[in-house]
C-alpha positions in Angstrom: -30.4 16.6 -18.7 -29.1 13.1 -18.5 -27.1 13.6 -22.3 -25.6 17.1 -20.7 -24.3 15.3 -18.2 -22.5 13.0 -19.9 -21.5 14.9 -22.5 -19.7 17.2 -20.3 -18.1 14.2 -18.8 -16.9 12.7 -21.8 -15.7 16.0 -23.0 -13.6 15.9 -19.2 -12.2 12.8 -19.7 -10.8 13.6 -23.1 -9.4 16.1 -21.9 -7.3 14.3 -19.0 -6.5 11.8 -21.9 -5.1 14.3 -23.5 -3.1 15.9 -20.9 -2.0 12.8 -19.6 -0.9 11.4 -23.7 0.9 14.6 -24.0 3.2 14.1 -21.0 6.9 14.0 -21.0 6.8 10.2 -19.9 5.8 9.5 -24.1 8.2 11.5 -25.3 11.6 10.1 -24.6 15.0 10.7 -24.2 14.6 13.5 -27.6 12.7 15.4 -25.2 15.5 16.1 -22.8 17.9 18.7 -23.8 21.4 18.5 -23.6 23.0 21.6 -24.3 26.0 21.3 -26.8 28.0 23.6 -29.3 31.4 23.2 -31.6 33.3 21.8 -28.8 31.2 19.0 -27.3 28.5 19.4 -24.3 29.1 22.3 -22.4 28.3 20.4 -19.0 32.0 19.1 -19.1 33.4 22.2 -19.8 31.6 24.6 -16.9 33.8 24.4 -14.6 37.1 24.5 -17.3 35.5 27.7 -18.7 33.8 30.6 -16.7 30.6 31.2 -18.2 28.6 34.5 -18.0 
């Protein structure tokens, strides 16, 4: 009973290791998307060119 127990435990605490090492905090700044086409990043142009 005792090896169930901590078997399911350990299996429990992988898993929030694994959640937690898979987290956008490890992944840095590639992670973030900045959208962008021929004529640079679109953020500066929103407001120059109406967008549907």
């Amino acid at each position: 009973m005792t090896t169930i127990l901590l078997l399911l435990v350990l299996a429990a605490g992988i898993a929030v290791l694994v959640g937690y090492a898979r987290h956008d905090r490890f992944a840095g700044p590639s992670s973030v998307v900045h959208l962008r086409d021929d004529l640079g990043p679109v953020e500066d142009r929103l407001h120059l060119v109406p967008r549907a």
